[in-house]
C-alpha positions as CSV (number, residue, x, y, z in Angstrom):
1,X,0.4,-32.4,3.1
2,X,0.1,-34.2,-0.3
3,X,-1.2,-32.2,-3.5
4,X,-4.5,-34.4,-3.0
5,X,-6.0,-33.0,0.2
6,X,-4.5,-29.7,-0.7
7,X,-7.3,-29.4,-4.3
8,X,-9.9,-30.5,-1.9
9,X,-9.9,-27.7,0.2
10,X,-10.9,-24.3,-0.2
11,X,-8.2,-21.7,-1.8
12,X,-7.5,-18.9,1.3
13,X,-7.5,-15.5,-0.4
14,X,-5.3,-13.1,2.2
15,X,-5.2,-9.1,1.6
16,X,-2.5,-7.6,2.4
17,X,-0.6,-4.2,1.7
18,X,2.5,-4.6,-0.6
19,X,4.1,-1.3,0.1
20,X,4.1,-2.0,4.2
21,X,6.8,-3.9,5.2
22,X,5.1,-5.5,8.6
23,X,2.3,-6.5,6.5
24,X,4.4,-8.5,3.7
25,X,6.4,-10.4,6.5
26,X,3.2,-11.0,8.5
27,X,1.2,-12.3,5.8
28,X,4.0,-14.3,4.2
29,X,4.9,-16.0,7.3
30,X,1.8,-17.0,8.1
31,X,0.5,-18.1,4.1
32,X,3.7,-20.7,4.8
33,X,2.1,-21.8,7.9
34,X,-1.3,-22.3,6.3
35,X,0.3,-24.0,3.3
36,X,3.2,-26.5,4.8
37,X,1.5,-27.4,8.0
38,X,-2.3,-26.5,7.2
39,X,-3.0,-28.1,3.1
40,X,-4.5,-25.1,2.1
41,X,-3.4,-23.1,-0.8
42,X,-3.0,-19.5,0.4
43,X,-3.6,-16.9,-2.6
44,X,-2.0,-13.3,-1.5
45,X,-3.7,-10.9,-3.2
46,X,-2.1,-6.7,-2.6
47,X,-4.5,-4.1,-2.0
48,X,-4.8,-0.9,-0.5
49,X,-5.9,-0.3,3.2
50,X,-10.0,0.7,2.0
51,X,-10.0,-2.3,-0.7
52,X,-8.8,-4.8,2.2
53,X,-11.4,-4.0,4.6
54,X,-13.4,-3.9,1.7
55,X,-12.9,-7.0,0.6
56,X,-12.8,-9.1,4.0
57,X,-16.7,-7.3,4.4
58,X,-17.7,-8.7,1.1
59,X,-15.6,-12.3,1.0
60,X,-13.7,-11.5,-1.7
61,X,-11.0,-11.7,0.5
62,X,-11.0,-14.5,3.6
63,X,-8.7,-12.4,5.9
64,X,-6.3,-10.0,6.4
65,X,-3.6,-9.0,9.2
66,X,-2.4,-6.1,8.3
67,X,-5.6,-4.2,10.4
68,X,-4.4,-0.9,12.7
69,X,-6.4,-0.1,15.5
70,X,-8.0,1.7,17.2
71,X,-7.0,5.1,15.4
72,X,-5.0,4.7,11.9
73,X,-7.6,1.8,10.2
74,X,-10.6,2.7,13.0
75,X,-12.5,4.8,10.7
76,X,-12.6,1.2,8.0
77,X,-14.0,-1.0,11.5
78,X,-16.3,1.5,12.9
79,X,-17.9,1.3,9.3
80,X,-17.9,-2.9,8.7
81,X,-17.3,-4.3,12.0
82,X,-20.9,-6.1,11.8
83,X,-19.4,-7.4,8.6
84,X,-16.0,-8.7,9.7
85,X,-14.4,-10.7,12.7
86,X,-11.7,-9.5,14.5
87,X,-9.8,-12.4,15.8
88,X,-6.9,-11.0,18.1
89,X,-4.1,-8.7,17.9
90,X,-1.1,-10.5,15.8
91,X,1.5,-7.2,17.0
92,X,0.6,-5.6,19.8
93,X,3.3,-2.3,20.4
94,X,2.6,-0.6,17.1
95,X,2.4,2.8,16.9
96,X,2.9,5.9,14.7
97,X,4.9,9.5,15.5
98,X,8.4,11.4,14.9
99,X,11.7,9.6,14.7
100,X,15.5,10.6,15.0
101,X,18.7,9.0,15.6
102,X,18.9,8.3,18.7
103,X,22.5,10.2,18.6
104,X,19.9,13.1,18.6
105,X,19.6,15.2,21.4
106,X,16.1,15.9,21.6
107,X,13.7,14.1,23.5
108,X,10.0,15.8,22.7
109,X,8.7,17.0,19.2
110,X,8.1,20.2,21.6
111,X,12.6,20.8,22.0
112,X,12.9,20.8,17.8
113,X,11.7,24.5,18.4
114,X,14.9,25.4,19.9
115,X,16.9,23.1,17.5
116,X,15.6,24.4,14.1
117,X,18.9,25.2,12.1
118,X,20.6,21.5,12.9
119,X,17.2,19.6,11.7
120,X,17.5,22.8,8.7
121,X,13.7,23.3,9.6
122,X,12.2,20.2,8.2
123,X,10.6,16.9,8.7
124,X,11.1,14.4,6.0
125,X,7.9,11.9,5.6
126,X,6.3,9.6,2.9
127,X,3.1,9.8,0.6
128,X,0.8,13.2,1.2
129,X,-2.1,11.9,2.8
130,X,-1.0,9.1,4.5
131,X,-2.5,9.1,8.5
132,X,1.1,10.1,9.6
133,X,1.9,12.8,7.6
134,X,-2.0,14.2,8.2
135,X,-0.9,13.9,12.4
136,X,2.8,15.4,11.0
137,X,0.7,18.5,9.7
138,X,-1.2,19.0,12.9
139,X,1.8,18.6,14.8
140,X,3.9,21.1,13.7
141,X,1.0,23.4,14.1
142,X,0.2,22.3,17.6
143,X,3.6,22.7,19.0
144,X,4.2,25.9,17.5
145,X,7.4,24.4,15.2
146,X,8.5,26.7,12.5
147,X,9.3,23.7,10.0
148,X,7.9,22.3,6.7
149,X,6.8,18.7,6.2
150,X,8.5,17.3,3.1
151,X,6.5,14.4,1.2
152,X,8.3,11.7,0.0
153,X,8.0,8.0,-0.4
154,X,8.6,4.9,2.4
155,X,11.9,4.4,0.3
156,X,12.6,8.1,-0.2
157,X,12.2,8.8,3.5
158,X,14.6,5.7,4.6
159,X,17.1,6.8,1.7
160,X,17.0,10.4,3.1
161,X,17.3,9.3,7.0
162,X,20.1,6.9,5.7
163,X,22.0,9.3,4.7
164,X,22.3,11.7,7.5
165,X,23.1,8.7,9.9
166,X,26.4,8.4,7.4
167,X,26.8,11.3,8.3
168,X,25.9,12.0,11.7
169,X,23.3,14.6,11.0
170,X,19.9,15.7,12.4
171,X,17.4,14.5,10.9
172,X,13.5,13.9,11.9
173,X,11.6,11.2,9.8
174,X,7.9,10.1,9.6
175,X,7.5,6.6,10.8
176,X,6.5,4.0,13.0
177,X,6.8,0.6,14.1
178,X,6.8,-2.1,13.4
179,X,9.1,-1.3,10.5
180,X,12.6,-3.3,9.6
181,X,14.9,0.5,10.0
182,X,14.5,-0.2,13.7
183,X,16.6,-3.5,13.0
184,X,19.3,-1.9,11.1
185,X,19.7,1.3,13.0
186,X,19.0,3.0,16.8
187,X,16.3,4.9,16.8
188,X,13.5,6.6,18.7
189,X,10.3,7.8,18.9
190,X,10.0,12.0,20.2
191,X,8.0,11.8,23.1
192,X,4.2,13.0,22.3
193,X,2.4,14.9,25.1
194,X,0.0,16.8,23.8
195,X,-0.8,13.2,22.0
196,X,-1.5,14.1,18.5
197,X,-0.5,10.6,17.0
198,X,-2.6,9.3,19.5
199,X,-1.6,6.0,22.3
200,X,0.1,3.1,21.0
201,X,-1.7,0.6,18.7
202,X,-2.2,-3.0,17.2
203,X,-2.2,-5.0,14.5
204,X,-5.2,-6.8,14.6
205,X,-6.0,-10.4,12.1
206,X,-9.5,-9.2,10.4
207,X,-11.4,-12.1,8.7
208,X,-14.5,-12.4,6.8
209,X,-17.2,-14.1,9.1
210,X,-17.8,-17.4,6.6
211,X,-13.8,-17.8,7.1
212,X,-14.2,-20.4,10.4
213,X,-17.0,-22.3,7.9
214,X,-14.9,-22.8,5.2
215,X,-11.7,-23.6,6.8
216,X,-11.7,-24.1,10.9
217,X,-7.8,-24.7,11.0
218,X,-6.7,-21.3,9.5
219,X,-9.4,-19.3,11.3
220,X,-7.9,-21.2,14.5
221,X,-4.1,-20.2,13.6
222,X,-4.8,-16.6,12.8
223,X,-6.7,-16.6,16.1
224,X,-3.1,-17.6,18.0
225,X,-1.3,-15.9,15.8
226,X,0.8,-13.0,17.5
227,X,4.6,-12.2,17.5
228,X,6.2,-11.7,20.3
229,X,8.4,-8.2,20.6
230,X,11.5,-7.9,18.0
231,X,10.4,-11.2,16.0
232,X,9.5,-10.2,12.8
233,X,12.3,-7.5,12.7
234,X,14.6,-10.0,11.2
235,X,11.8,-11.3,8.6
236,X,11.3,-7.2,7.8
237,X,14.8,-6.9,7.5
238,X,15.9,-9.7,5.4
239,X,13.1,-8.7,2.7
240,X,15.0,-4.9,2.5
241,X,17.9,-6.3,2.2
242,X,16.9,-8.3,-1.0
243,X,15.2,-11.7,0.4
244,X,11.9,-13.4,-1.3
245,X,9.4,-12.7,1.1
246,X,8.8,-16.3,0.5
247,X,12.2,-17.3,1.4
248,X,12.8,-15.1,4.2
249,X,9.5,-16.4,5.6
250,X,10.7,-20.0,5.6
251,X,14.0,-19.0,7.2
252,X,12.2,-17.5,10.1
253,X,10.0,-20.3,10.6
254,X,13.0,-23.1,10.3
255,X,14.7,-21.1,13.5
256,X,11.3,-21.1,15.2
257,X,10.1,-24.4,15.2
258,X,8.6,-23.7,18.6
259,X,6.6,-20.9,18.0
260,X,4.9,-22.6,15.0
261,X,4.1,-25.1,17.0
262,X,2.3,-22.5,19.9
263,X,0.5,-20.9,17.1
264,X,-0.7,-24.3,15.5
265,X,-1.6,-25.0,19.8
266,X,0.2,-28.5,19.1
């Protein structure tokens, strides 16, 4: 598209949350899209979870994709869902919980009773008050575990779980997918009966309602958007490992010609 038809059409203003990894590679991947194949220019502005939905509600933001549902974002819908459009699930296997290395032997958050002195009693997680360290917290108390629940950071927690894999210790992290330490390591989730961190969720593309007005071709991509499972691992990854967002989102999308072209329903 030339620089022409790009200045006369609307700027697209995309929230997104700079500290989650699925969000940056979602959102940077797609802003390419909208930019190289679309005309628009794509302005990504970083917010925090409340000041996204916030923002999609008002217009002050066009879209975001970067929306968790039903449980972790569901209080944000249930309060400005006649506000916003929800236009499709762009990953559909997320979900939050307790992870190890899947040299571990445990299976169930219920067996790191038995195995308290090789996991040292604790349960290494991010920020206080993040929705998985609140579902950490009720947790431990509803299967009876004797441990503590240290906060740390997203970094701090992948720096401490690093370390024990180098050394082929227990360890049980905060976490969830989609996040790029499933591509560099194996992992699993601890089986949840009693369901405290709730079924499996989505990542959902939120948009403001005047979006389709204003610019039918990106409402219409973010509406076929949706990764497939493992795809945006590699995009994740390659941004940890030091990548521009920008330039690991091109790289992606030079491999994947095809799916462009699915999402774009050329």
């Amino acid at each position: 598209m030339g620089a022409a038809s790009a200045e006369s059409k609307p700027v697209i203003k995309i929230g997104y949350v700079e500290g989650w990894s699925d969000s940056v590679a979602t959102t940077y991947v797609a802003a390419q899209i909208i930019r190289q194949d679309l005309g628009y220019e794509v302005k990504l502005i970083p917010v925090s979870a409340g000041l996204m939905w916030q923002g999609v509600a008002r217009g002050d933001l066009d879209a975001t994709m970067s929306a968790w549902l039903p449980t972790t974002q569901g209080a944000y819908y249930e309060k400005l869902k006649d506000k916003v459009v929800n236009l499709g699930v762009n990953y559909p296997g997320a979900r939050i919980g307790l992870i190890v290395p899947a040299y571990v032997n445990v299976g169930s958050i219920a067996d790191l009773a038995a195995q308290k002195a090789a996991f040292e009693g604790r349960i290494v997680g991010i920020d206080a008050g993040a929705g998985v360290m609140t579902k950490t917290e009720l947790a431990i108390k509803e299967y009876g575990l004797d441990y503590k629940l240290l906060p740390s950071s997203g970094s701090g927690m992948v720096a401490e779980l690093e370390r024990s894999i180098r050394n082929n210790k227990a360890i049980a992290v905060t976490g969830w997918v989609p996040h790029w330490m499933f591509a560099k390591w194996k992992l699993k989730f601890l089986d949840d009966p009693k369901k405290v961190y709730g079924e499996a969720e989505h990542v959902d593309n939120i948009a403001n309602p005047g979006l389709a007005a204003k610019a039918r071709p990106v409402n219409d991509l973010l509406t076929h958007f949706s990764w497939k499972p493992g795809e945006i691992d590699s995009v994740m990854l390659a941004i940890e490992n030091g990548a521009k967002p920008e330039a690991a989102a091109r790289q992606w999308l030079d491999a994947h010609p095809q799916r462009v072209g699915e999402w774009l329903q050329k």
